[in-house]
C-alpha positions as CSV (number, residue, x, y, z in Angstrom):
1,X,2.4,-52.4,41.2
2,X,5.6,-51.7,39.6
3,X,6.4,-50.9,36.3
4,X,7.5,-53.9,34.7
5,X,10.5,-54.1,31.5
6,X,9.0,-56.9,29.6
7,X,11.8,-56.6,27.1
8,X,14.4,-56.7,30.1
9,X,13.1,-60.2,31.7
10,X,14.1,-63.7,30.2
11,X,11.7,-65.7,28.6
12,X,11.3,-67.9,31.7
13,X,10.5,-64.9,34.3
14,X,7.9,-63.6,31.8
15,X,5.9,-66.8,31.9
16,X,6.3,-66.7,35.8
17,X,5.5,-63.6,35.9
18,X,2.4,-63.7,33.9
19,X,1.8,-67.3,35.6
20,X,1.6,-69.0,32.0
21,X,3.1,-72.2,30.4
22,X,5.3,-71.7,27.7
23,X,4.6,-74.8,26.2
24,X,0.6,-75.3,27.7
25,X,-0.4,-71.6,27.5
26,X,-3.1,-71.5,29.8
27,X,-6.0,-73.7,30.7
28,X,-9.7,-72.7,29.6
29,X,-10.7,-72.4,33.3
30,X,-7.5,-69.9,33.6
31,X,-8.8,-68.0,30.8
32,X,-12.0,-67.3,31.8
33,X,-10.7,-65.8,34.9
34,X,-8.2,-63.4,33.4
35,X,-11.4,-62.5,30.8
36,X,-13.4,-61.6,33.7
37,X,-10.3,-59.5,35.4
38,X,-9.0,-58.2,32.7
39,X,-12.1,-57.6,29.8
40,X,-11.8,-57.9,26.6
41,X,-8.3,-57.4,24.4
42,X,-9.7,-54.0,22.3
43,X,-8.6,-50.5,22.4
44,X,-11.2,-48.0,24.2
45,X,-13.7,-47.0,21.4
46,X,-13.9,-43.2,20.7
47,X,-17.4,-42.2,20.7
48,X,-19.1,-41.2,17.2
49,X,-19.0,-37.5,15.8
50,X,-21.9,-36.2,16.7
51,X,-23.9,-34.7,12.9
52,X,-22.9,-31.4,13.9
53,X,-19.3,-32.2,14.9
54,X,-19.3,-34.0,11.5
55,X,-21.3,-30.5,9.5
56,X,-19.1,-27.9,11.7
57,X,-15.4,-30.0,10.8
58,X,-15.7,-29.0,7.4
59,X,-15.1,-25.9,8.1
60,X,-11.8,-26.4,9.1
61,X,-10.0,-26.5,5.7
62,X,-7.8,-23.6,4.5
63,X,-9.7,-23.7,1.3
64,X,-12.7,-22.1,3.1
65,X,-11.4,-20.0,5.1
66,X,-9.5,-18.9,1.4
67,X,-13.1,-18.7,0.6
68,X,-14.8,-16.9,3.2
69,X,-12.5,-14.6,3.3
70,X,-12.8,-13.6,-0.4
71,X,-16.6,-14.1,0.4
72,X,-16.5,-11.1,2.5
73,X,-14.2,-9.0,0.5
74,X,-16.8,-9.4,-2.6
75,X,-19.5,-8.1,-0.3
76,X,-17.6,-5.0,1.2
77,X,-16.9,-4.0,-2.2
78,X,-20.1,-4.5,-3.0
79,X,-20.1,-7.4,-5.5
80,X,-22.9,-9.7,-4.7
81,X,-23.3,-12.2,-7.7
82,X,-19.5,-13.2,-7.1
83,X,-20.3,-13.4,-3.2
84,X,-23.4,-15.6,-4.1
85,X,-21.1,-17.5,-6.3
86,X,-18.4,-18.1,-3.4
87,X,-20.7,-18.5,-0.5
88,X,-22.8,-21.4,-2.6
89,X,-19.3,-22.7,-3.3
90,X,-18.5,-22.8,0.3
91,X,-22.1,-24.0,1.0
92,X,-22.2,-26.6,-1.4
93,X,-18.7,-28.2,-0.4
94,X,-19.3,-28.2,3.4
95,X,-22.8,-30.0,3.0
96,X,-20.9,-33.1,0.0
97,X,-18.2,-33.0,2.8
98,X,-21.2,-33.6,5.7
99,X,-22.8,-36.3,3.7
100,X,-20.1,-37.8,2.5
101,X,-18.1,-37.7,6.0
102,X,-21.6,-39.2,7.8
103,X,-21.9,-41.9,5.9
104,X,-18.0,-42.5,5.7
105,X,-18.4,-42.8,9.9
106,X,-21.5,-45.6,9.4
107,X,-19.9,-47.8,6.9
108,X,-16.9,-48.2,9.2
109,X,-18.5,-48.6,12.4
110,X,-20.8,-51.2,10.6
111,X,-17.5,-52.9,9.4
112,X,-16.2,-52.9,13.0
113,X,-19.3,-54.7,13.8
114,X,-18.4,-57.1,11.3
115,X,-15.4,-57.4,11.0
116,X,-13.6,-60.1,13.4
117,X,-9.8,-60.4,13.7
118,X,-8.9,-64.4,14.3
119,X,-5.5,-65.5,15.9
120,X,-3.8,-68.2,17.1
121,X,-3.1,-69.4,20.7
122,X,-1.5,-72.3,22.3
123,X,-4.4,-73.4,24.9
124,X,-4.0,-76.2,27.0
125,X,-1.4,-77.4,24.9
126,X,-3.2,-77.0,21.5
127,X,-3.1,-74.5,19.1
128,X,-6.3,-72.6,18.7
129,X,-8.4,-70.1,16.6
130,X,-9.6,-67.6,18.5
131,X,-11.0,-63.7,18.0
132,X,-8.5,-61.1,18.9
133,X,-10.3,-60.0,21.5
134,X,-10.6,-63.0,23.7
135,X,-7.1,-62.7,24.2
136,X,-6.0,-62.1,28.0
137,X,-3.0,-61.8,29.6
138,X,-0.5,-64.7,29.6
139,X,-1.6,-66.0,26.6
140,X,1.1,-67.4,23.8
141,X,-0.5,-66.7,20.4
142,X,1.3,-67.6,17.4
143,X,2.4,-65.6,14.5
144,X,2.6,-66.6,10.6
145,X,3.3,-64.5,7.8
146,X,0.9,-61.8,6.6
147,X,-0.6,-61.8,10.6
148,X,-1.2,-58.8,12.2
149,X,-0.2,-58.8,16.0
150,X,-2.9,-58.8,18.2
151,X,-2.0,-57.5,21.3
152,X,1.6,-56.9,23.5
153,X,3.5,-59.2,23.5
154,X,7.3,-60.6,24.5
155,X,9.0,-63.0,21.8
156,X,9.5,-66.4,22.8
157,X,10.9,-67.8,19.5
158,X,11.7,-66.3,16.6
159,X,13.6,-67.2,13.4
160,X,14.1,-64.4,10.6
161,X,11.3,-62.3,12.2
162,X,10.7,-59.1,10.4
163,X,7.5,-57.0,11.3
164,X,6.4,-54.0,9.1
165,X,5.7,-50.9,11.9
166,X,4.4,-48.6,9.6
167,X,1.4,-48.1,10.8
168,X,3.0,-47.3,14.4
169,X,6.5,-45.3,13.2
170,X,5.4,-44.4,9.6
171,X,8.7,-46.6,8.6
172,X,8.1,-49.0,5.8
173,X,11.3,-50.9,5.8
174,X,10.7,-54.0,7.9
175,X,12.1,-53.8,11.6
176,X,13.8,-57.4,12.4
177,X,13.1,-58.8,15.6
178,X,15.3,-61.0,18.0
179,X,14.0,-62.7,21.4
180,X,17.3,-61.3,22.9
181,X,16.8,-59.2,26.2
182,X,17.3,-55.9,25.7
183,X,18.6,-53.4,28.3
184,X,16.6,-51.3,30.9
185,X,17.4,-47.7,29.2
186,X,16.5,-49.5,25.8
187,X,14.4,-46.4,23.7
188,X,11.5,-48.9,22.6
């Protein structure tokens, strides 16, 4: 299939295009289908550090390779107790970092597990609650202040809309958002 420019369709071929009512959304039996087409709305997972991943990672800080190095320049010129002292140093930090980084990893994926982001759709001409990751393809879900956007999306109306993007562009100022097409070349 080609690739489509969302931001260079109006409003009207989107919803054709996606086979969705702008005013409807879709129908329960239609969203069961795209479900089982499409799976569910979530970014691939990235499997867990392994426990020596996590042990061997904290080696990778300039402040013990800093240390390793003087380590080894305390042994050739054969001053042991301050090599002891540095090696246990290096030693003691890499196994707080292990321990700390391992259970770090656990609490978050348990919070994952937990953790359930709600939006809302229009669904058969209603608005509904639903988990982000029921969300399929040709859905219209709704967005209030303070929401976090669930998924891609094209704008259908919009009045004042400002999103922050930080956590995409690292920019903090608010990026204001029109429903306007935008041209092909468009940089998005």
């Amino acid at each position: 299939m080609a690739e489509i420019f969302w931001h260079n369709l109006r409003i009207e071929e989107v919803a054709g295009v996606l086979k969705t009512d702008i005013k409807e959304g879709l129908s329960e039996k239609e969203v069961e289908i795209r479900q089982r087409e499409s799976g569910p709305n979530k970014l691939p997972e990235e499997k867990p550090l392994s426990k020596l991943r996590i042990f061997l990672e904290q080696f990778r800080s300039p402040l013990i390779y800093i240390l390793v190095i003087a380590g080894i320049i305390t042994l050739i010129l054969r001053d042991f107790t301050d090599a002891i002292v540095i090696f246990g140093a290096v030693f003691l930090n890499t196994i707080f970092g292990f321990f700390q980084e391992n259970k770090t990893s656990k609490i978050l994926a348990e919070l994952k597990k937990v953790v359930k982001v709600k939006t809302y759709v229009i669904r058969e001409g209603n608005e509904k609650e639903v988990e982000q990751e029921d969300l399929v393809p040709g859905d219209i879900f709704l967005l209030y202040p303070g929401n976090k956007i669930p998924a891609d999306g094209r704008l259908i109306e919009a009045h004042n809309l400002k999103i922050n993007e930080a956590s995409l562009t690292g920019e903090w100022i608010p990026a204001e958002k029109k429903i306007e097409i935008l041209l092909e070349e468009t940089i998005l």
